[in-house]
Kinemage of the C-alpha trace (Angstrom):
@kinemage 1
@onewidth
@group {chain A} dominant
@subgroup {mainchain}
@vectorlist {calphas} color= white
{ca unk a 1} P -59.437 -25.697 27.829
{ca unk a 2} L -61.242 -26.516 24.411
{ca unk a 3} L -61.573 -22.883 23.943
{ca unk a 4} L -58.530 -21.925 24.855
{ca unk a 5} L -56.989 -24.990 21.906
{ca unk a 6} L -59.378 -23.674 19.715
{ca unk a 7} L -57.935 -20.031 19.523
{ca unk a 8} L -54.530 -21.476 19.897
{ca unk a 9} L -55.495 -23.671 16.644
{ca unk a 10} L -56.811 -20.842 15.012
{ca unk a 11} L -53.914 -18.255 15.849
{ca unk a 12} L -51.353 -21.661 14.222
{ca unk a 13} L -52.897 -21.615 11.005
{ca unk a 14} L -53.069 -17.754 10.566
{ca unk a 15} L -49.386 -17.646 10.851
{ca unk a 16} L -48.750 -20.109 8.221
{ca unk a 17} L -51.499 -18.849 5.576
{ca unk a 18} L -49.011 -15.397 6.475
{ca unk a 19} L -46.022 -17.561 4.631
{ca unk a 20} L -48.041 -17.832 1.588
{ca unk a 21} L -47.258 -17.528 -2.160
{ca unk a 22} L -48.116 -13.466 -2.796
{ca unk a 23} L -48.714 -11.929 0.973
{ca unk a 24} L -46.947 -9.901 3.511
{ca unk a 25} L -48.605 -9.270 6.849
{ca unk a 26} L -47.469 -6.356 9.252
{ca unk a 27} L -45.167 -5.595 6.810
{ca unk a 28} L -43.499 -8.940 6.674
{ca unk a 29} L -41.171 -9.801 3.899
{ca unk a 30} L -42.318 -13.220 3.201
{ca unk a 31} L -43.686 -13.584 -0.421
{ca unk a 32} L -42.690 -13.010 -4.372
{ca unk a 33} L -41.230 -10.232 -5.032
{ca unk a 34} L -40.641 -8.270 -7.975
{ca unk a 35} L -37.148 -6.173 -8.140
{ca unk a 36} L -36.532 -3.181 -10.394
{ca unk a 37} L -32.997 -2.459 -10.729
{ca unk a 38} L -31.274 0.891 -12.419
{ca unk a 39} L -28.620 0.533 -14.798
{ca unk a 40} L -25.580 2.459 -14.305
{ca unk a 41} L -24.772 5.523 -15.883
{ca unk a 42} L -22.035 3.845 -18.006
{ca unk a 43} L -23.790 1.207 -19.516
{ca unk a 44} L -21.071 -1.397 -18.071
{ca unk a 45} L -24.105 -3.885 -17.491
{ca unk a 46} L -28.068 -4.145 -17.641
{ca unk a 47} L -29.809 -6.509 -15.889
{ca unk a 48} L -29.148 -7.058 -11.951
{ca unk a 49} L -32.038 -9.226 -9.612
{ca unk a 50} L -35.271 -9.512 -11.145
{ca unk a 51} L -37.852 -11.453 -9.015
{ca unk a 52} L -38.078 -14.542 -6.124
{ca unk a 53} L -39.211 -15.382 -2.954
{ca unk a 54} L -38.658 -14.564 0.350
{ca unk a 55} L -39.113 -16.318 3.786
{ca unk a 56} L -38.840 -14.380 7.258
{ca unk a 57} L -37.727 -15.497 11.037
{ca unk a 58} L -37.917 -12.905 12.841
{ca unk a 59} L -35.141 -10.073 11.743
{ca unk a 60} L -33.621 -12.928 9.613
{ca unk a 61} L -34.628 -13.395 5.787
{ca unk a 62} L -33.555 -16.023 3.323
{ca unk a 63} L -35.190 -16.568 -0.114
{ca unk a 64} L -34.201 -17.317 -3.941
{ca unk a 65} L -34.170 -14.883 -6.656
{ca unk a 66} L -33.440 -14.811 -10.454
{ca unk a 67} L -31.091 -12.887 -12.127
{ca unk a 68} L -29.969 -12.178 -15.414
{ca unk a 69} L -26.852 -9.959 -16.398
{ca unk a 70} L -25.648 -8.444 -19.902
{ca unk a 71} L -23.164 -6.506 -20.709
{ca unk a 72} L -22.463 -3.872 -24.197
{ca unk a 73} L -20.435 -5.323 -27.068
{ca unk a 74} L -18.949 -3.753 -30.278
{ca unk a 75} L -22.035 -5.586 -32.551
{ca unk a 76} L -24.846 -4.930 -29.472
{ca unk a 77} L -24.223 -1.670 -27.144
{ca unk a 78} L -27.285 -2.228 -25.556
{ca unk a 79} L -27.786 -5.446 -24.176
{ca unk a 80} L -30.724 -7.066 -23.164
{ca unk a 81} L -31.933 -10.324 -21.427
{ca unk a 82} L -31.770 -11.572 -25.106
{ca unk a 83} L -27.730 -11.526 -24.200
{ca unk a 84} L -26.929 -12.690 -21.307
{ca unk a 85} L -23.154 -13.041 -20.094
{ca unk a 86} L -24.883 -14.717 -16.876
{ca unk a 87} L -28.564 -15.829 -16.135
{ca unk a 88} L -30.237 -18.219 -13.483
{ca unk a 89} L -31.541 -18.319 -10.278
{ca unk a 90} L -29.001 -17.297 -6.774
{ca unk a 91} L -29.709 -17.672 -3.114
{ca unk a 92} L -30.469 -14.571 -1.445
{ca unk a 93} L -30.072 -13.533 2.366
{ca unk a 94} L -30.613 -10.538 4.760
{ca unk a 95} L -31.980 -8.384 7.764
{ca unk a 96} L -34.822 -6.520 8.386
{ca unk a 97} L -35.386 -4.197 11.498
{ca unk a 98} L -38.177 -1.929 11.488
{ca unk a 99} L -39.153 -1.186 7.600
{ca unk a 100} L -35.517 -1.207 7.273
{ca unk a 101} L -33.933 -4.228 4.927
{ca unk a 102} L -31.084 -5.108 3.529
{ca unk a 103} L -30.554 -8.241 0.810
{ca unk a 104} L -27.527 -10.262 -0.557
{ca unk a 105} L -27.387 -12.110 -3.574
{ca unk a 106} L -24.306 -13.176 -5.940
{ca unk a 107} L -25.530 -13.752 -9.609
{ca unk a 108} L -23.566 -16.842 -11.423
{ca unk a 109} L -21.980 -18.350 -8.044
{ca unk a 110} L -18.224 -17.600 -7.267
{ca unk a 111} L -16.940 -15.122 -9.300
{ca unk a 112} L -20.131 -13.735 -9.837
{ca unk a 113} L -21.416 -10.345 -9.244
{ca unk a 114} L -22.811 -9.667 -5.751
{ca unk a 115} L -25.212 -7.572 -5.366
{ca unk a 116} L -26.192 -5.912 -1.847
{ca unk a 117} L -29.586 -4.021 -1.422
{ca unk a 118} L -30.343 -1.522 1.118
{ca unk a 119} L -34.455 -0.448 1.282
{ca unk a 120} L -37.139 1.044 2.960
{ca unk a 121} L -40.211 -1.060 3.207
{ca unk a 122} L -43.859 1.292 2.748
{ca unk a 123} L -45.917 1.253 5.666
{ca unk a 124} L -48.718 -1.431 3.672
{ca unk a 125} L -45.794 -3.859 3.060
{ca unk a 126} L -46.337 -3.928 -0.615
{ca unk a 127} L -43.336 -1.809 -1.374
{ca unk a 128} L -39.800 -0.886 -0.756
{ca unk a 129} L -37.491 1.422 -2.133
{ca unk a 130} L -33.834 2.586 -1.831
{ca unk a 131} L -30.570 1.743 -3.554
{ca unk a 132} L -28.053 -0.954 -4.467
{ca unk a 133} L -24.235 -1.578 -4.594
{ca unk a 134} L -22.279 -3.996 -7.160
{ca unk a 135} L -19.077 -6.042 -7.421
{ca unk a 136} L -17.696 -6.804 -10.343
{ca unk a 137} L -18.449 -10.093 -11.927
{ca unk a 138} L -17.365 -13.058 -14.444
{ca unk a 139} L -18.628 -15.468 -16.405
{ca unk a 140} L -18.819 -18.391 -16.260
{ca unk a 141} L -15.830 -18.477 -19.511
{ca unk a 142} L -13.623 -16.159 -17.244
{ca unk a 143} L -14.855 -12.963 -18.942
{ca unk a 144} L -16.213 -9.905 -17.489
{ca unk a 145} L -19.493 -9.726 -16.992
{ca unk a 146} L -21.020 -6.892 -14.467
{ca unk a 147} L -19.127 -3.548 -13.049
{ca unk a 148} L -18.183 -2.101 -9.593
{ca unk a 149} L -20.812 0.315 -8.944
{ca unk a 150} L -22.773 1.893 -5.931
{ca unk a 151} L -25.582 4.451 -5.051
{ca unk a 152} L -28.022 3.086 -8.122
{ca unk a 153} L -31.602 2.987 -7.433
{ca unk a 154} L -33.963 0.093 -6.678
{ca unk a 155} L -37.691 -0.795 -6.115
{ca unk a 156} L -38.947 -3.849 -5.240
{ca unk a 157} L -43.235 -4.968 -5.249
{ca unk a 158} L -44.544 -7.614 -3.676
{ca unk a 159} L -47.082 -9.887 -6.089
{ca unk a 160} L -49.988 -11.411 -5.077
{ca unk a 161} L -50.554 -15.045 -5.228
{ca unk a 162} L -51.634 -16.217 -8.508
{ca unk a 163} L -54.446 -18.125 -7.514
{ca unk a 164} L -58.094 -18.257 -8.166
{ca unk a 165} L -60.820 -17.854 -11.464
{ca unk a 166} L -58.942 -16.522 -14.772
{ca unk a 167} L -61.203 -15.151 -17.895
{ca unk a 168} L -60.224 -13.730 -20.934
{ca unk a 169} L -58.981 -13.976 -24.387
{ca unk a 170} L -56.338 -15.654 -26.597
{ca unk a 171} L -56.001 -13.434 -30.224
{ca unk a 172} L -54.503 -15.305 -33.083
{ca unk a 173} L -51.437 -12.962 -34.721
{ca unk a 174} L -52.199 -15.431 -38.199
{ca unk a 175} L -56.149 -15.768 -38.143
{ca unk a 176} L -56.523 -12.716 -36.513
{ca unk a 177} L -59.420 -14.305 -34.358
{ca unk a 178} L -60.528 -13.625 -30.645
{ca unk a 179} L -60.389 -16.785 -28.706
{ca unk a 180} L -62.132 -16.691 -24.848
{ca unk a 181} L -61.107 -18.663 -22.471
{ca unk a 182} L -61.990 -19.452 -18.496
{ca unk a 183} L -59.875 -21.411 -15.860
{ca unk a 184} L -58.816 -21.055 -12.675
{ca unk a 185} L -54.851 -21.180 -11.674
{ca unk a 186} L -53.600 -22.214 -8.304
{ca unk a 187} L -49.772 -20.962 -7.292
{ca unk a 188} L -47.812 -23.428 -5.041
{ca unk a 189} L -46.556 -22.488 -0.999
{ca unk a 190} L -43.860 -20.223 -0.831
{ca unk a 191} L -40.646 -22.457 -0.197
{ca unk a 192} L -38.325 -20.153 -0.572
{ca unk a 193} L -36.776 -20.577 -4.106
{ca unk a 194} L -36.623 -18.529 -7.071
{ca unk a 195} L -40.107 -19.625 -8.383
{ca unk a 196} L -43.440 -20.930 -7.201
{ca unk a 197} L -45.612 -23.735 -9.365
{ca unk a 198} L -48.146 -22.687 -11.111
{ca unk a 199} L -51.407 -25.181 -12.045
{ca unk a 200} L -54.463 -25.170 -13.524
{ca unk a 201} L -57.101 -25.648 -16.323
{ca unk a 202} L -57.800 -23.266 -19.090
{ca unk a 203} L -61.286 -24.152 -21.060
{ca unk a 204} L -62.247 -22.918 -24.395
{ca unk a 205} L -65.491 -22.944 -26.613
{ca unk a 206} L -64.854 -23.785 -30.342
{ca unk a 207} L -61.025 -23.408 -30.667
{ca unk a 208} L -60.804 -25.042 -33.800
{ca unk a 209} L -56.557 -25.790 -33.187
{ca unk a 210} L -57.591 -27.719 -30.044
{ca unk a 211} L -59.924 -30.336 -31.971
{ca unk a 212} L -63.198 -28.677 -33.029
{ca unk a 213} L -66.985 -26.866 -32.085
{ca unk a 214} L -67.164 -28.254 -28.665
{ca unk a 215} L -65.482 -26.922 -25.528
{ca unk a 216} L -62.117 -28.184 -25.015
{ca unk a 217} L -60.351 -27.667 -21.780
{ca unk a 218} L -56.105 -28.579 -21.494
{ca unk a 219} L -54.051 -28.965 -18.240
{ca unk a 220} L -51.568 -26.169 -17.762
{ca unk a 221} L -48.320 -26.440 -15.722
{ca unk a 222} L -45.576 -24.020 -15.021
{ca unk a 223} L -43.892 -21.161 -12.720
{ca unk a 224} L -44.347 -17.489 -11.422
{ca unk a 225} L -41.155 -16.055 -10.488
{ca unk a 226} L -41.592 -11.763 -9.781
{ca unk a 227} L -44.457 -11.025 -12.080
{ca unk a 228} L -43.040 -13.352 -14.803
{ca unk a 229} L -45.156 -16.145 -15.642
{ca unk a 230} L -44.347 -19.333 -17.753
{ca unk a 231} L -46.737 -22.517 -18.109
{ca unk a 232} L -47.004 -24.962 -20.362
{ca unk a 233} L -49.781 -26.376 -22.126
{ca unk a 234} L -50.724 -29.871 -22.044
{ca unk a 235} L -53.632 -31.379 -23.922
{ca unk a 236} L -55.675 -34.257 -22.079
{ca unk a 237} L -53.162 -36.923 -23.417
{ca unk a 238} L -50.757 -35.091 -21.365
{ca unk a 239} L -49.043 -34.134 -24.275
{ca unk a 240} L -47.323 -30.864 -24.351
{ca unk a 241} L -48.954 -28.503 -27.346
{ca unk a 242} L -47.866 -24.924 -26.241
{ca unk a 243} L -46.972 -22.682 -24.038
{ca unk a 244} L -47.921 -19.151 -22.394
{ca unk a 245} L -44.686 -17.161 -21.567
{ca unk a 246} L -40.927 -17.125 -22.003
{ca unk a 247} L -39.259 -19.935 -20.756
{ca unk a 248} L -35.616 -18.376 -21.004
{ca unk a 249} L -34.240 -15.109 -21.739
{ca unk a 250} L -32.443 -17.018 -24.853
{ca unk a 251} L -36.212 -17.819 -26.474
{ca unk a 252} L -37.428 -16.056 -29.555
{ca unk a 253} L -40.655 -18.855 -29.480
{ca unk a 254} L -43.128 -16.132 -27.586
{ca unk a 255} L -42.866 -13.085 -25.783
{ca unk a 256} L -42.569 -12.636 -22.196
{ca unk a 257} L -46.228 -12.747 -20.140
{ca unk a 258} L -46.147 -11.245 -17.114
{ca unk a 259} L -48.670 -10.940 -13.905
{ca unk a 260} L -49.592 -7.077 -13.605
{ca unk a 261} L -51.749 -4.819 -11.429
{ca unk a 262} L -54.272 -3.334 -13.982
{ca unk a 263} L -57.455 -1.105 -13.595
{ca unk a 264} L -59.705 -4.108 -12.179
{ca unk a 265} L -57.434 -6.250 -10.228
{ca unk a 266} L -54.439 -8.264 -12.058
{ca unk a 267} L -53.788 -9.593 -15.649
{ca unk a 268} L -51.485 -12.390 -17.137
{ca unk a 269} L -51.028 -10.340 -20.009
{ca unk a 270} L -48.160 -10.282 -22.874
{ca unk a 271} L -46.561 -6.911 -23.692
{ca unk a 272} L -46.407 -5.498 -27.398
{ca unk a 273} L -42.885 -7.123 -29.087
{ca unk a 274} L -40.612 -5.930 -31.204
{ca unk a 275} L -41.272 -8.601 -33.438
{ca unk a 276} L -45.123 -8.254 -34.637
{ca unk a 277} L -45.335 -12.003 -35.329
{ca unk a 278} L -43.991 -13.029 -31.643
{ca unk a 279} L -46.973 -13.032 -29.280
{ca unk a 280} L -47.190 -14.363 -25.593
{ca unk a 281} L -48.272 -17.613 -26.095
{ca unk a 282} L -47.714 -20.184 -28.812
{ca unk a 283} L -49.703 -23.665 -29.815
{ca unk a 284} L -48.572 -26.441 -32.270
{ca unk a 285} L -51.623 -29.565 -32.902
{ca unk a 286} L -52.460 -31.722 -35.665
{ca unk a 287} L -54.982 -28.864 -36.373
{ca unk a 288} L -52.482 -26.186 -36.133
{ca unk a 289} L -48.943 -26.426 -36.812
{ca unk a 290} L -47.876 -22.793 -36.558
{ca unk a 291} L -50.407 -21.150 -33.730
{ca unk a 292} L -49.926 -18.133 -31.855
{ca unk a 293} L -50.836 -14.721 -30.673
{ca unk a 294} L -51.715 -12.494 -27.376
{ca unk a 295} L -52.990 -13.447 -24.270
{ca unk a 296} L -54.599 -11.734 -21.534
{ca unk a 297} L -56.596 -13.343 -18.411
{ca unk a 298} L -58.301 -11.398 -15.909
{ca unk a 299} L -58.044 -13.012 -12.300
{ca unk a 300} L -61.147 -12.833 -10.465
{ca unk a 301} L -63.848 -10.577 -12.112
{ca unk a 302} L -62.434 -8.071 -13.806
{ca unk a 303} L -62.786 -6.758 -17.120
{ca unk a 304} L -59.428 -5.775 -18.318
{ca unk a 305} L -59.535 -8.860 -20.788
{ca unk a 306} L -62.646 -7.881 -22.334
{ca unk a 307} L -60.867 -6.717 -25.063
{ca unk a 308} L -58.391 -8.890 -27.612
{ca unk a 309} L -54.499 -7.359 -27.472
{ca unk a 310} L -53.495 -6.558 -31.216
């Protein structure tokens, strides 16, 4: 009988490590998911479902996604998540049967623009593919916001948890110095919403805005949602000094950082801007009133980071 608890015990806590932040076991759906959504060949609206998690029971599946919509004007025929007509986070239901799924989501509430997505998951899990249908949708003012459309193509990836040892660099866009840095980050359960927590520490060695020669480590504190990653950055006062990431498609502070398969494992990483003096991360001390730049950070031991972004 103590055996037969044991493997009982044992079999208990595999199934809820399974419900984790970033996994998907036997091709589960449970975990943060990344959506890629086509726009339609009329231009009516960019944007659709962009990332969230999602729980399974059984061939039942629930979750929380964000979603940002845009749609062309006279002064801006192509809109971007800069623009939003509607932008937040939705509930988000559906089936699965087989590797066959199918997922529900209205984007701004009633009145809002549902979209329904039929997929095919890969045999791994890690994948699905297929296509999406659209109502049209409103704003929250009344206007139109998001077209009637069907047939357009989706892919969806499932993200690891961002959790463990982080190395790599900060690169000032005004000194145009190479900062490294070390940490580790820890990403909250999977509950089921739009976004999971993300802590940690990030320590660096002679980072003159953060107070001088010596190594100086601050607190960060913030969310993955998809491969989008936002923290904030708190010194050991628990003040806040900066941030890594955009913290709403309406911000022009820092560019978006996002969580990305490279050629050694996965990056938090920024992506090249538009604007050359907008980088992914941005710090304002005593020291430094105007700090900011690129950031990359290698999770685990690889190497992609070894290198500043300029």
């Amino acid at each position: 009988m103590k055996h037969l608890w044991i493997l009982l015990l044992s079999a208990s806590l595999m199934v809820v490590a399974g419900c984790g932040g970033g996994s998907s076991t036997n091709g589960a759906l449970a975990g943060n998911w990344q959506f890629t959504m086509a726009n339609p060949a009329d231009n009516s609206f960019t944007g659709g479902l962009q990332g969230g998690f999602l729980q399974q029971s059984q061939g039942s599946v629930t979750g929380g996604v964000g979603y940002w919509v845009a749609v062309p004007t006279a002064s801006n025929p192509t809109p971007s998540a800069a623009t939003p007509c509607n932008s937040g986070s939705a509930p988000i239901t559906g089936t699965i049967s087989g590797q066959n799924v199918t997922l529900t989501a209205t984007a701004g509430g009633a009145g809002g623009q549902t979209f329904t997505l039929t997929g095919t998951l890969t045999g791994d899990g890690t994948t699905m593919m297929g296509t999406y249908t659209s109502t049209a949708g409103t704003a929250a003012d009344g206007s139109a916001c998001g077209t009637a459309q069907s047939g357009l193509q989706l892919s969806a990836m499932l993200v690891p948890a961002l959790s463990g040892n982080v190395q790599g660099n900060f690169h000032s866009i005004f000194s145009n110095q190479n900062h490294p840095v070390t940490g580790t980050l820890q990403q909250a359960q999977n509950t089921g919403t739009s976004s999971a927590t993300i802590t940690g520490t990030l320590a660096f060695q002679g980072y003159s805005c953060l107070g001088g020669a010596s190594a100086q480590t601050v607190n960060v504190n913030g969310t993955i949602s998809g491969d989008s990653v936002v923290l904030q950055i708190f010194s050991n006062a628990g003040v806040v000094i900066g941030q890594i990431g955009q913290p709403s498609p309406l911000s022009t502070q820092t560019a978006p950082v996002a969580f990305l398969s490279a050629l050694e494992g996965y990056v938090v990483r920024d992506s090249p801007s538009a604007n050359p003096n907008v980088g992914g991360y941005s710090i304002s001390t005593k020291a430094c009133s105007e700090e900011g730049g690129h950031v990359c950070l290698d999770l685990g031991n690889g190497t992609n980071c070894t290198q500043p972004i300029q």
